[in-house]
C-alpha positions in Angstrom: 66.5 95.3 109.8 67.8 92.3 107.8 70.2 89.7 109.6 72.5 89.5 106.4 75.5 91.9 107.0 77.5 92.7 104.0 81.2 93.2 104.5 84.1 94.9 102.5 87.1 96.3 103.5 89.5 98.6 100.8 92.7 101.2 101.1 92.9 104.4 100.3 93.9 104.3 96.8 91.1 101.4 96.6 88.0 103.6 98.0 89.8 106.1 95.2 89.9 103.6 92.1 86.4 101.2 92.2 85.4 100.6 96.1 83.2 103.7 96.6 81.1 102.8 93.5 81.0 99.1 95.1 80.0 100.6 98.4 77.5 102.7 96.9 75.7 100.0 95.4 75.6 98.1 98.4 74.2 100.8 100.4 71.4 101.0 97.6 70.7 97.4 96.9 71.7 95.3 100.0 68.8 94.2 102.9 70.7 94.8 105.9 73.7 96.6 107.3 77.1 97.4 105.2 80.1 97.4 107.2 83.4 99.2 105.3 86.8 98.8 106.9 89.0 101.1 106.1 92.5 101.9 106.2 94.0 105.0 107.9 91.1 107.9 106.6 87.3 107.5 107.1 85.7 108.1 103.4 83.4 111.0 103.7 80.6 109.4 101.7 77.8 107.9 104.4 74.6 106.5 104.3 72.0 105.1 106.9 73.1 101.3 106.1 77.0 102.1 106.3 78.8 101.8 109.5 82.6 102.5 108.7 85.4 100.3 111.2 89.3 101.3 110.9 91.0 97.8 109.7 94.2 99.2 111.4 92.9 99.2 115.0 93.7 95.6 114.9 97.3 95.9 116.3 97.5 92.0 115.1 97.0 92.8 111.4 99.2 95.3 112.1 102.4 93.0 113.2 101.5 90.5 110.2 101.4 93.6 107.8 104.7 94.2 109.7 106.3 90.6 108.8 105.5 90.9 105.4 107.0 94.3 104.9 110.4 92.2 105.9 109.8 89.1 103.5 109.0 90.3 99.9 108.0 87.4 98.8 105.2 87.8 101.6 104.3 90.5 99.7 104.0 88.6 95.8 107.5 90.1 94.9 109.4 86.3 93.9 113.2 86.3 93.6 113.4 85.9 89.6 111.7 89.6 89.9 108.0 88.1 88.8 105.0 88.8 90.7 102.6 85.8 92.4 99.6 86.5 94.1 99.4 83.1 95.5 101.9 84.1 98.1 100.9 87.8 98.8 100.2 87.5 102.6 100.2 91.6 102.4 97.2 92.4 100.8 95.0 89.5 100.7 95.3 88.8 104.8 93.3 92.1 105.4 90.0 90.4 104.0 90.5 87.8 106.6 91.0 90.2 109.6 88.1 92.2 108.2 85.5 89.4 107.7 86.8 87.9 110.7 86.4 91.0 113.3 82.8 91.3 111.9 81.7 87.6 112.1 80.3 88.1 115.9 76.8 87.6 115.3 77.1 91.1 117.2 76.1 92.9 114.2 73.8 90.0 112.4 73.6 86.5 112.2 74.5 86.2 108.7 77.7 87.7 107.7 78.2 88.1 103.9 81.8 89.4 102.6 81.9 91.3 99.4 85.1 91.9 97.6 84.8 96.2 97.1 84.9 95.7 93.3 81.7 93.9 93.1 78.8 95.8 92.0 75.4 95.0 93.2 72.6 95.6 90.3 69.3 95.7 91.7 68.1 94.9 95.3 68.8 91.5 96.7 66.0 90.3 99.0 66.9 88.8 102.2 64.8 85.4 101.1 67.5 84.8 98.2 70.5 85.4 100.9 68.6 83.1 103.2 68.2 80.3 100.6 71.9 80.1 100.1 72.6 78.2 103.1 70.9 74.9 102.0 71.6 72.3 103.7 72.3 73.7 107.3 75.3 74.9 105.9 77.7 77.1 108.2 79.8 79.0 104.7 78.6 79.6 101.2 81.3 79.9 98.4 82.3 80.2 95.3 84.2 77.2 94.9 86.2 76.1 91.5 86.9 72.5 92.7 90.1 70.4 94.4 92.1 71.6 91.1 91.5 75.4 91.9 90.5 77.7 95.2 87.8 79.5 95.8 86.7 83.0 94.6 86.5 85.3 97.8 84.7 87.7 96.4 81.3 85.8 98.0 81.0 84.6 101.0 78.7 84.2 103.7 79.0 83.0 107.2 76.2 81.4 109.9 77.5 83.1 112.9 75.1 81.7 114.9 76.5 78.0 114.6 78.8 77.0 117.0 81.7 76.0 115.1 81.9 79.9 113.9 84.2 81.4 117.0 86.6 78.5 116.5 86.6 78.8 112.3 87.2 82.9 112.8 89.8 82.6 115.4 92.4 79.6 113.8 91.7 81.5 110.7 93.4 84.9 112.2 96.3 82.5 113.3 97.3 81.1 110.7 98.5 84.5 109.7 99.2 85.8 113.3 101.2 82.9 113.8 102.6 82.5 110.7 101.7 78.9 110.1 99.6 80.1 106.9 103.0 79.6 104.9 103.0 75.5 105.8 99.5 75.5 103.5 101.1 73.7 99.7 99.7 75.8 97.2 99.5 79.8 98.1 99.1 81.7 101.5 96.6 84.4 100.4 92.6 84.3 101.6 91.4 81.7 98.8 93.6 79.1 99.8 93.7 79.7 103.6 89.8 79.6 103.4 89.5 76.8 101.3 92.3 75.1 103.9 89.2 76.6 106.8 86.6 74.6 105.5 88.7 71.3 105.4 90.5 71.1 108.3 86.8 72.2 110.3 85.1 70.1 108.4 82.1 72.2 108.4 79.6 72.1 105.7 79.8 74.9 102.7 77.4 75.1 100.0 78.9 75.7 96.9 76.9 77.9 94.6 79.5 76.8 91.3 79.2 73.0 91.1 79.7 73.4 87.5 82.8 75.4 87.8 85.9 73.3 87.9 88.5 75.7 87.0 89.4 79.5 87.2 86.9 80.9 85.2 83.8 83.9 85.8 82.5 82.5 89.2 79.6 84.9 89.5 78.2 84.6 86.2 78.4 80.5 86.8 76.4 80.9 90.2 72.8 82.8 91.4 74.5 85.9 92.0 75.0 86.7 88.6 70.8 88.3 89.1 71.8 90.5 91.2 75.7 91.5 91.2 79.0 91.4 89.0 82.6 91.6 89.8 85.0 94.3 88.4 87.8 92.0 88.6 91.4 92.6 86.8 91.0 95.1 84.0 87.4 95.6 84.4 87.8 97.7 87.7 88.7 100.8 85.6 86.9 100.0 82.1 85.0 104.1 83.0 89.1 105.3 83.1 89.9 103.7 79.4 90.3 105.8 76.2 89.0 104.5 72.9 91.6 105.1 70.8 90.5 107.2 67.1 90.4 105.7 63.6 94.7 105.5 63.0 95.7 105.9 66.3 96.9 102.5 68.5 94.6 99.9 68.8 95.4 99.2 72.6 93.6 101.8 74.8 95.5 104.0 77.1 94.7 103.2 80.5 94.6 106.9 82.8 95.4 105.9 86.4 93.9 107.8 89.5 
């Protein structure tokens, strides 16, 4: 089987609301194994490709999930009542313990993450995955430029480099020690990532060179071919109502 591993992780009410399509398509279109961590109950859907992992057998996640629980603003939740992602250690951390747990070279040398709301379109071929690392470079990203961070919802990993144990392991610490909240501009995976790659100083090709703000990352890169990503509103388009001649004009949106 392929050496390009794809890895997602999701929650309950995630598998629920757009990751089980996401997985789906993996399982149909990707060359190698899918690995799906999960949080507290195994899906029931399965496939030869899919090998599921319980993301809350790492007691470590499980004491950073536990600090944030204490700190709401740990969680997005600021003071003046508004919501910031940039500091929501809570949910984004669990894509770094995920990608991190997986990124061996146990299970494959290269080790792709896959945000669960990316949909995969027609069958990648290894060759393409392969090509991505030009350069002898350890990480592909998505990257927006010094003014932005990175879209995690691609990224792939050499495993077989040396630098990889070191990169995966600080990584975990930053949030197992807490030191993720000295980083200037947000604490979630994008900035801790892009924060990775500096302070390693390890070579990442950048599959957006034209992209120098927040902006469609996928359809600025080669993936566009072969996947999309549901972000925001687009996750649950198949849940919208199109409202009747005279009713509203907003849609109503029907949650799971």
């Amino acid at each position: 089987m392929s050496e390009c591993v794809a890895v997602t992780s999701f929650s309950p009410l995630g598998w629920t609301d757009y990751a089980e399509e996401g997985v789906r398509s993996f399982c149909e279109n990707w060359p190698g194994r899918v690995i799906a961590y999960y949080e507290k109950d195994k899906p029931a859907f399965t496939h030869e490709k899919l090998t599921y992992r319980n993301l809350f057998d790492q007691t470590e996640l499980l004491s950073v999930l536990s600090w944030c629980e204490r700190n709401p603003v740990l969680q997005g939740r600021m003071p003046n009542g508004k919501y910031n992602y940039n500091f929501n250690i809570y949910k984004f951390c669990r894509h770094v313990f995920a990608v991190s747990h997986a990124a061996t070279g146990k299970d494959g040398r290269y080790v792709f993450w896959l945000d669960a709301d990316v949909r995969i379109k027609k069958p990648v071929p290894e060759e393409f995955l392969l090509l991505l690392f030009e350069g002898d470079a350890y990480t592909v990203r998505l990257y927006r430029g010094p003014a932005s961070h990175t879209e995690s919802g691609f990224q792939g990993f050499d495993t077989s480099m040396e630098i990889n144990s070191a990169f995966m392991n600080i990584w975990r610490e930053l949030y197992i020690e807490g030191t993720v909240i000295a980083l200037p501009y947000g604490f979630h995976d994008c900035w801790s990532y892009d924060h990775m790659v500096k302070f390693t100083r390890v070579r990442a090709a950048n599959l957006t060179p034209q992209l120098t703000a927040i902006g469609p990352a996928f359809k600025h890169s080669s993936l566009d071919e072969y996947m999309t990503h549901e972000k925001g509103i687009n996750k649950y388009m198949d849940k919208l109502i199109v409202p009747k001649k005279g009713e509203a004009d907003m849609p109503e949106v029907i949650h799971a």
